[in-house]
TORKOL-4160 file (C-alpha; in steps of 0.2 Angstrom, whole numbers, padded with zeros to 4 digits, m for minus):
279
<pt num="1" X="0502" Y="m0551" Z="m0607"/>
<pt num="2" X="0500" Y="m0549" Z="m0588"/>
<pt num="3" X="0499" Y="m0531" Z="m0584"/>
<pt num="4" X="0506" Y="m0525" Z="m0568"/>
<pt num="5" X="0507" Y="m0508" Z="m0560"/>
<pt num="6" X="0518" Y="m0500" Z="m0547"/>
<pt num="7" X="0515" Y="m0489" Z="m0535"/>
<pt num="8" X="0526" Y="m0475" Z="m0530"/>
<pt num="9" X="0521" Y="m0466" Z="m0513"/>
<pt num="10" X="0531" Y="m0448" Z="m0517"/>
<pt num="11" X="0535" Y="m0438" Z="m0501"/>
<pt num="12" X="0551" Y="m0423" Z="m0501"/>
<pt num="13" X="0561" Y="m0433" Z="m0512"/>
<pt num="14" X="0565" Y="m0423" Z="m0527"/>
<pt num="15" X="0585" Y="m0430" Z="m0526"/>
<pt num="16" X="0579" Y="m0446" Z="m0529"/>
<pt num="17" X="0564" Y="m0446" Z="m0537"/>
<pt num="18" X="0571" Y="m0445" Z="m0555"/>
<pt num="19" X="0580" Y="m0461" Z="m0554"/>
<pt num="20" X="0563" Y="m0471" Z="m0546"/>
<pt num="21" X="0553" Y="m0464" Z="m0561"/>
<pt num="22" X="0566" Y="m0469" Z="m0572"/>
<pt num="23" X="0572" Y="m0489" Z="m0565"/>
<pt num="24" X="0551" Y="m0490" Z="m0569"/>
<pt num="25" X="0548" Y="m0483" Z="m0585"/>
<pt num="26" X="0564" Y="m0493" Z="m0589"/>
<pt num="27" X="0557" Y="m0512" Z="m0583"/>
<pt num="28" X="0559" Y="m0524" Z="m0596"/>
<pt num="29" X="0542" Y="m0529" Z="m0595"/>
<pt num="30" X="0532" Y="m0519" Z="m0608"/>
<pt num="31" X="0515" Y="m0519" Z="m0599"/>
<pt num="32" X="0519" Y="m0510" Z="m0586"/>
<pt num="33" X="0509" Y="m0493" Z="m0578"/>
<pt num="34" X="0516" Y="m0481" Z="m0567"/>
<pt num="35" X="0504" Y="m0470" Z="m0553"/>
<pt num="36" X="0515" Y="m0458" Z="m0542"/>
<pt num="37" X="0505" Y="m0450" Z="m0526"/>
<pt num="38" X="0514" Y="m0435" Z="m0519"/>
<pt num="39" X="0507" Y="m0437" Z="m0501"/>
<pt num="40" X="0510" Y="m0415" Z="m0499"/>
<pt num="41" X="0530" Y="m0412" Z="m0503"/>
<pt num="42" X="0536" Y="m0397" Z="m0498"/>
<pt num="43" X="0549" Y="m0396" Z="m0511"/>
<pt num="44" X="0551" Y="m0400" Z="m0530"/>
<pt num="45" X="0549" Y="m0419" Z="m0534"/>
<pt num="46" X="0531" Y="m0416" Z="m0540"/>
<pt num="47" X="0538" Y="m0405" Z="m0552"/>
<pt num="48" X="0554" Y="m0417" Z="m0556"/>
<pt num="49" X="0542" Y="m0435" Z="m0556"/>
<pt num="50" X="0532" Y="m0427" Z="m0568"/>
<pt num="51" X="0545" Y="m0424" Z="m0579"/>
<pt num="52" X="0553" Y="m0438" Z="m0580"/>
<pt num="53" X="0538" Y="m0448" Z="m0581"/>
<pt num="54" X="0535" Y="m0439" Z="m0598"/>
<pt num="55" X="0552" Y="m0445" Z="m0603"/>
<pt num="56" X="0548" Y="m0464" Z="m0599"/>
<pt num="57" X="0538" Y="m0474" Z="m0611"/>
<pt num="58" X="0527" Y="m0484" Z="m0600"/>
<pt num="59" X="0509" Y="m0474" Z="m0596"/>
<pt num="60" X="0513" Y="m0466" Z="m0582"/>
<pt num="61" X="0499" Y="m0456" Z="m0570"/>
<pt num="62" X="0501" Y="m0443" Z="m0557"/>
<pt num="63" X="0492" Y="m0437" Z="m0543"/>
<pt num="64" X="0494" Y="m0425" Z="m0527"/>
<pt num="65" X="0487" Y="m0425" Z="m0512"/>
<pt num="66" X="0489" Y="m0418" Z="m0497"/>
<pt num="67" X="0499" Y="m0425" Z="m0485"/>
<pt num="68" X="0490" Y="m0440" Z="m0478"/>
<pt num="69" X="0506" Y="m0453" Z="m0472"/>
<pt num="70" X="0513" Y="m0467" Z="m0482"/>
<pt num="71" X="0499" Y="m0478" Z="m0479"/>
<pt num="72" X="0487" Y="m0467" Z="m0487"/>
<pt num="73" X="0496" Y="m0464" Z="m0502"/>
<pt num="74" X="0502" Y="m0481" Z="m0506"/>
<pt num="75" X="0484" Y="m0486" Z="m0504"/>
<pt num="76" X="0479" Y="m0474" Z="m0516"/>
<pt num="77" X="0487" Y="m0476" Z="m0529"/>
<pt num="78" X="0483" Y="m0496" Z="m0527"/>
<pt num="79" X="0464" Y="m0492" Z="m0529"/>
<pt num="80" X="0469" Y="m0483" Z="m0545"/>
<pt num="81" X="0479" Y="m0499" Z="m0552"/>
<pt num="82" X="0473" Y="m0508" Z="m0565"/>
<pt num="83" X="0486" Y="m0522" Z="m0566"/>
<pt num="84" X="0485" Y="m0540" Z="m0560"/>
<pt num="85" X="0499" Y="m0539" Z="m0550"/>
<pt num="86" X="0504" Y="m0523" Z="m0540"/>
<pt num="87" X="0521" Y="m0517" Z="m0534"/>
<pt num="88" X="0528" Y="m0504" Z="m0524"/>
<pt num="89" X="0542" Y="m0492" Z="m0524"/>
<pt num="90" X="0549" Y="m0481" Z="m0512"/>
<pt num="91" X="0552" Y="m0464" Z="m0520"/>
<pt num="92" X="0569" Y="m0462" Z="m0513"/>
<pt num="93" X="0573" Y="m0481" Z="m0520"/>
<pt num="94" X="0574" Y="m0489" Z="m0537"/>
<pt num="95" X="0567" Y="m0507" Z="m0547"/>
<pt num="96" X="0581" Y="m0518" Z="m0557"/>
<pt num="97" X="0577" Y="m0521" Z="m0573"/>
<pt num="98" X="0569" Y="m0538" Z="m0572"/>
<pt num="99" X="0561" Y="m0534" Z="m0554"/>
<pt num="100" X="0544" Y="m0534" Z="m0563"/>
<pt num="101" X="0547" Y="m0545" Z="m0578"/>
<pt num="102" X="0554" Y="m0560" Z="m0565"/>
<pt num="103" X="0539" Y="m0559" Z="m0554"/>
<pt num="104" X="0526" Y="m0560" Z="m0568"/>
<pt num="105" X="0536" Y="m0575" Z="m0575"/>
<pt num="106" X="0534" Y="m0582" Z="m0556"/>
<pt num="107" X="0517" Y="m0579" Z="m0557"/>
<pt num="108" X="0511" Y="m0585" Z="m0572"/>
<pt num="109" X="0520" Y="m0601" Z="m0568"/>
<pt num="110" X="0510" Y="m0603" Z="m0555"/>
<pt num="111" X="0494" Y="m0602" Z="m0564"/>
<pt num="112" X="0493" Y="m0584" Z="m0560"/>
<pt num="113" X="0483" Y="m0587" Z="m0541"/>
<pt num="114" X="0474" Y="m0575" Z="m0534"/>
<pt num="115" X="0485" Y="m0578" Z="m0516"/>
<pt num="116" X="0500" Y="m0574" Z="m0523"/>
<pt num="117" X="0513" Y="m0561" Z="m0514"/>
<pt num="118" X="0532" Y="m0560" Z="m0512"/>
<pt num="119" X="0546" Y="m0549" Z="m0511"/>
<pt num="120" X="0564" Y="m0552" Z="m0516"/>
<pt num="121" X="0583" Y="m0549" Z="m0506"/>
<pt num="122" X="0590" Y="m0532" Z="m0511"/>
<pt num="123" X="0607" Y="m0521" Z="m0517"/>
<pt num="124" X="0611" Y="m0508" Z="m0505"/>
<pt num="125" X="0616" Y="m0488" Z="m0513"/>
<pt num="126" X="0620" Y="m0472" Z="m0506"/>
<pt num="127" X="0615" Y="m0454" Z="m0509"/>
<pt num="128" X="0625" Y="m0455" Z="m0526"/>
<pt num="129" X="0616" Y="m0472" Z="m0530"/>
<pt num="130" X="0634" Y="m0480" Z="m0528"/>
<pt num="131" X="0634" Y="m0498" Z="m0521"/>
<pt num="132" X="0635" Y="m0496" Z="m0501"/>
<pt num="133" X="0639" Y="m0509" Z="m0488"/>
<pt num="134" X="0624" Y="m0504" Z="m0472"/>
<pt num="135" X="0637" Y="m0513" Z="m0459"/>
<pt num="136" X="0647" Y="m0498" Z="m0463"/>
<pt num="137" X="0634" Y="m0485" Z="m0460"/>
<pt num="138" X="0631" Y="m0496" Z="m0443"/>
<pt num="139" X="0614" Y="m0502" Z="m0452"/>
<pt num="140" X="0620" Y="m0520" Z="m0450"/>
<pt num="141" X="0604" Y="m0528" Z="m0448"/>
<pt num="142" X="0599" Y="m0523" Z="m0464"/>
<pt num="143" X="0614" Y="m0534" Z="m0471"/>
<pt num="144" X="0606" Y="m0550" Z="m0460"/>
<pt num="145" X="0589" Y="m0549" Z="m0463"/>
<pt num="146" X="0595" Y="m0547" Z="m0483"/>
<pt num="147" X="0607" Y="m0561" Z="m0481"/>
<pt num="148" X="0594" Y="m0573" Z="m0473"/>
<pt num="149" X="0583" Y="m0568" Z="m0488"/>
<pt num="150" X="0598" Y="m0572" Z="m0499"/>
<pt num="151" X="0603" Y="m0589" Z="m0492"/>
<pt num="152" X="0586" Y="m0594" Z="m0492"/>
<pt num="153" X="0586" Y="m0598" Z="m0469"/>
<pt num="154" X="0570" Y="m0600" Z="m0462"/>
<pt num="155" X="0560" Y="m0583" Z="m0471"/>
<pt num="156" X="0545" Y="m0587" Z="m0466"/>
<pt num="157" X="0547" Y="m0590" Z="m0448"/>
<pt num="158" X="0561" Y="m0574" Z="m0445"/>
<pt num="159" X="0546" Y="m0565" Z="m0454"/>
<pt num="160" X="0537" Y="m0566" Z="m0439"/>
<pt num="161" X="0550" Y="m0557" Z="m0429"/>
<pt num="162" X="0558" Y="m0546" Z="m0441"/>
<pt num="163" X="0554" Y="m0539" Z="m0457"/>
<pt num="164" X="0565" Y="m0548" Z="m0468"/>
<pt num="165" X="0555" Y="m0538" Z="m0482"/>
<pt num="166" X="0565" Y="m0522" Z="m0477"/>
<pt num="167" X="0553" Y="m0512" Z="m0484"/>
<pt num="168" X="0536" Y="m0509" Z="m0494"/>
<pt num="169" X="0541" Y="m0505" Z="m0509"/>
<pt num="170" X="0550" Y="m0523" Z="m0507"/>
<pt num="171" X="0530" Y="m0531" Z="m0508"/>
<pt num="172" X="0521" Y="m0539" Z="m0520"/>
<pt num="173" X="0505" Y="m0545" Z="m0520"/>
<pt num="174" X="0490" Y="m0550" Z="m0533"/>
<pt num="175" X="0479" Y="m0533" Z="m0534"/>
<pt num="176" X="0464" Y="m0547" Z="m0529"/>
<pt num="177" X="0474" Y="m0549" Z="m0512"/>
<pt num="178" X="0478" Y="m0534" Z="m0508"/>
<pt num="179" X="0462" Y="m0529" Z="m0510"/>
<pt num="180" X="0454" Y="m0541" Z="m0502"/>
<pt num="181" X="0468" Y="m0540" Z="m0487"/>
<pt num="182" X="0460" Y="m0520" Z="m0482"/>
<pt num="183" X="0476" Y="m0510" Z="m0486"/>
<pt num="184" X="0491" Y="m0503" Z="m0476"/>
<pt num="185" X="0486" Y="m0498" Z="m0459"/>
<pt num="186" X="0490" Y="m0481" Z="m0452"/>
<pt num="187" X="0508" Y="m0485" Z="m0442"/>
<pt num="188" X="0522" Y="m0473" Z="m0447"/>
<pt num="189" X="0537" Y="m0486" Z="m0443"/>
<pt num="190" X="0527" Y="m0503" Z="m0448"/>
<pt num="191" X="0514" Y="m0502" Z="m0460"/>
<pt num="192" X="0525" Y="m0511" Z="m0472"/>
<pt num="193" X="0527" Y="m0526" Z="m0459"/>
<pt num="194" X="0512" Y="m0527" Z="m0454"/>
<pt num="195" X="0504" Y="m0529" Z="m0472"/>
<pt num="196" X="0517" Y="m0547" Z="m0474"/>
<pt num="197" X="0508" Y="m0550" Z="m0459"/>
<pt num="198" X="0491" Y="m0551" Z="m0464"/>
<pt num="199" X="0496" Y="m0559" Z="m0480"/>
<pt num="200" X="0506" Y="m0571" Z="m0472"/>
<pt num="201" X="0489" Y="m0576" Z="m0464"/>
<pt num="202" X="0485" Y="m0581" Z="m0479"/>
<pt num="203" X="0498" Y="m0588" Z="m0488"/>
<pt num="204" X="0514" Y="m0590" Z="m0487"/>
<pt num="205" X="0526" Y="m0578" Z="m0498"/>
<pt num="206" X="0535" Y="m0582" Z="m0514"/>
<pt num="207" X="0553" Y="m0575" Z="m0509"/>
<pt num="208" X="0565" Y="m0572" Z="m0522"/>
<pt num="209" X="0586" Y="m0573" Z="m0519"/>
<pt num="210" X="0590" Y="m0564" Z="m0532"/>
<pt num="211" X="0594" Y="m0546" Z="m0527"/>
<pt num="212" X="0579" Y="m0536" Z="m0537"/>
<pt num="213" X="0578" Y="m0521" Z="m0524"/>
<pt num="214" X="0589" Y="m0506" Z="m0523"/>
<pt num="215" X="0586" Y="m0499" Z="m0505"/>
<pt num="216" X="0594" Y="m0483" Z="m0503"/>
<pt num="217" X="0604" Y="m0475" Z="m0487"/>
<pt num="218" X="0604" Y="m0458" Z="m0482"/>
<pt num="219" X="0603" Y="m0447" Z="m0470"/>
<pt num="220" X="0582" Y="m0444" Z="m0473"/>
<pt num="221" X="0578" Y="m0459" Z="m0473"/>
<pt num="222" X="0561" Y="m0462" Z="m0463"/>
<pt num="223" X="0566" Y="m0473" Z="m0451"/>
<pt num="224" X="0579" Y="m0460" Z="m0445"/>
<pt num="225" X="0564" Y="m0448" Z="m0441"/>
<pt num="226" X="0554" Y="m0458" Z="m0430"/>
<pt num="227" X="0558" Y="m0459" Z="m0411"/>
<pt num="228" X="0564" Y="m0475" Z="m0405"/>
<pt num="229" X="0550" Y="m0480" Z="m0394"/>
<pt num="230" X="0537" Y="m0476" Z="m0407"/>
<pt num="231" X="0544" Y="m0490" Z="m0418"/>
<pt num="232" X="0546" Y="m0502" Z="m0403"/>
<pt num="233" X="0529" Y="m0500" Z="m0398"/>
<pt num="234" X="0521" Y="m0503" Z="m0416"/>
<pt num="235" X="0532" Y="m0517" Z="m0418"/>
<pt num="236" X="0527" Y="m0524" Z="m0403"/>
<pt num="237" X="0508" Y="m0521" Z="m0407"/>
<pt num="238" X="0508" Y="m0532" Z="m0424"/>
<pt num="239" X="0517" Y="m0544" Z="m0418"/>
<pt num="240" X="0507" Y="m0549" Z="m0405"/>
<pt num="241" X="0492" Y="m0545" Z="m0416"/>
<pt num="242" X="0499" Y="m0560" Z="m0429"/>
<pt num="243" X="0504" Y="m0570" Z="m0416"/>
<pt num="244" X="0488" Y="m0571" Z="m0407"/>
<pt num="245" X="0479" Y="m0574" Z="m0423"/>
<pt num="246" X="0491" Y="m0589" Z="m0427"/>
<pt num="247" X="0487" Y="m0596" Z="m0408"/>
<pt num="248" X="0468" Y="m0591" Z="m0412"/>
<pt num="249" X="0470" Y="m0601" Z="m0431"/>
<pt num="250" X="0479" Y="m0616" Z="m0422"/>
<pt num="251" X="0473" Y="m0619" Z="m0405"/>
<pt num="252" X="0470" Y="m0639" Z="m0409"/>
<pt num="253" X="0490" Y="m0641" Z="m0409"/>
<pt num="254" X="0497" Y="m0644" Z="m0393"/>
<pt num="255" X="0512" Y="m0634" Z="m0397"/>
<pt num="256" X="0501" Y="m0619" Z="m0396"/>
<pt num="257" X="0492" Y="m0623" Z="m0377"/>
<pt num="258" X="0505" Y="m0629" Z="m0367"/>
<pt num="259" X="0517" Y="m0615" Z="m0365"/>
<pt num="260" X="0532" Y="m0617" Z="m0378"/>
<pt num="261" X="0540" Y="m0603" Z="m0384"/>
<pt num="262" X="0533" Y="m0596" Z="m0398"/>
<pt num="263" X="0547" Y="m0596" Z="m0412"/>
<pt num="264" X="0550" Y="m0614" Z="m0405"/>
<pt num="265" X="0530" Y="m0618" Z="m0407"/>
<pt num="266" X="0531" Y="m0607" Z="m0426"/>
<pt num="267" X="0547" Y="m0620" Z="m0430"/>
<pt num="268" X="0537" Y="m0633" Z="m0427"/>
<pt num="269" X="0520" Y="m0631" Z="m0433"/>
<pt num="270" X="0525" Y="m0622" Z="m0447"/>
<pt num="271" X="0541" Y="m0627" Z="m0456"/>
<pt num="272" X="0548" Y="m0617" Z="m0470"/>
<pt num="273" X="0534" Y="m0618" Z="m0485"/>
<pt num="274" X="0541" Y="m0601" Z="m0493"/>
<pt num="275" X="0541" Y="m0605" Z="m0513"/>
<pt num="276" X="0559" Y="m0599" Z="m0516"/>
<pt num="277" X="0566" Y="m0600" Z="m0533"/>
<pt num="278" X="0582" Y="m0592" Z="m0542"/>
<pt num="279" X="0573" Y="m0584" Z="m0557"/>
């Protein structure tokens, strides 16, 4: 059986961080480990993670650290993984049931290749983990970039200017290709953009439409914390990073020399290829 691990990046969320635990140890796919880093929190959900990993029946391991960003931890925990395939998890966020299960199936009909990566469309809950429409909470690009995900409309090329994936706990990737891709960079708005960047590079994703993701709303959530500039300007810089290396990969295509714009010259040169599939 295909072993997978999940990563769960833990950072001050000890009113959410039960129910993570718990949507893992809960996955119907039996050969599934859990690794939690707490990245420094300030407040209990080392204490509460710990807990309910001892109630879960998946092997679940647990490490602290002190407070080195997102990035750090999530890469962590990946170079403790001993699964084929890794996942991610936000610890204010939660798995479905199948979420693993379905992308092992994907894989291993595939004949489990070592460039393999994806990520699926997403359900939306509040504080109380009730379902939670983001156009209401003026969030409503959340909603489109899900919905385009959902209806399966060009994935690929909206990847390139916005991130569809919503999230990194949305990614998965072969533990081969993310090793072998160098990790989450060190951005505090992007690092989860720019890793389907750098795996787009490579390959393009497997995207699921079936809503596998449960992104939560609330009033901490990171991207509330960080000045608006800071994520314009991190956005700005891996987009132009992956779009100079897709000129740099491409420069025999006229498309790519003659000033088009790029989405057009992205529609053309490179139609949708994402595997899509309704598992």
């Amino acid at each position: 059986m295909t072993k997978a691990s999940v990563v769960i990046p833990i950072y001050n969320h000890e009113a959410y961080i039960k129910e993570t635990v718990l949507s893992v140890c809960e996955q119907s796919h039996t050969d599934t480990e859990l690794i939690c880093i707490d990245d420094g929190s300030s407040d209990d959900s080392i204490n509460v993670a710990e807990a309910a990993i001892a109630e879960g029946t998946h092997p679940g391991h647990l490490v602290a650290q002190i407070n080195a960003g997102a990035h750090n931890a999530l890469n962590r925990g990946a170079s403790l993984a001993t699964g084929e395939l890794l996942f991610f998890l936000n610890s204010d966020d939660v798995f479905d049931i199948d979420r693993v299960a379905t992308f092992v199936k994907l894989w291993e009909s595939q004949g489990k290749p070592e460039d393999f990566w994806g990520f699926s469309s997403a359900f939306f809950i509040d504080e109380d983990g009730s379902a939670v429409d983001p156009g209401s909470l003026e969030l409503g690009h959340l909603s489109d970039f899900n919905a385009r995900v959902e209806q399966q409309i060009w994935v690929e090329e909206l990847l390139a200017w916005h991130n569809v994936t919503l999230t990194s706990g949305n990614l998965v990737v072969t533990k081969s290709m993310f090793d072998r891709t160098g990790g989450f960079a060190p951005y505090r708005m992007v690092h989860d953009w720019d890793m389907a960047f750098r795996l787009l590079l490579q390959s393009s994703p497997c995207v699921v439409h079936r809503a596998l993701y449960g992104y939560r709303i609330h009033e901490s959530n990171t991207f509330r914390s960080i000045p608006h500039g800071d994520a314009v300007r991190e956005s700005e810089e891996i987009r132009t990073k992956f779009q100079d290396q897709r000129l740099r990969d491409n420069t025999d295509i006229p498309y790519a020399v003659n000033g088009t714009p790029f989405v057009d010259y992205m529609r053309m040169a490179f139609p949708m290829k994402a595997g899509l599939t309704g598992l």
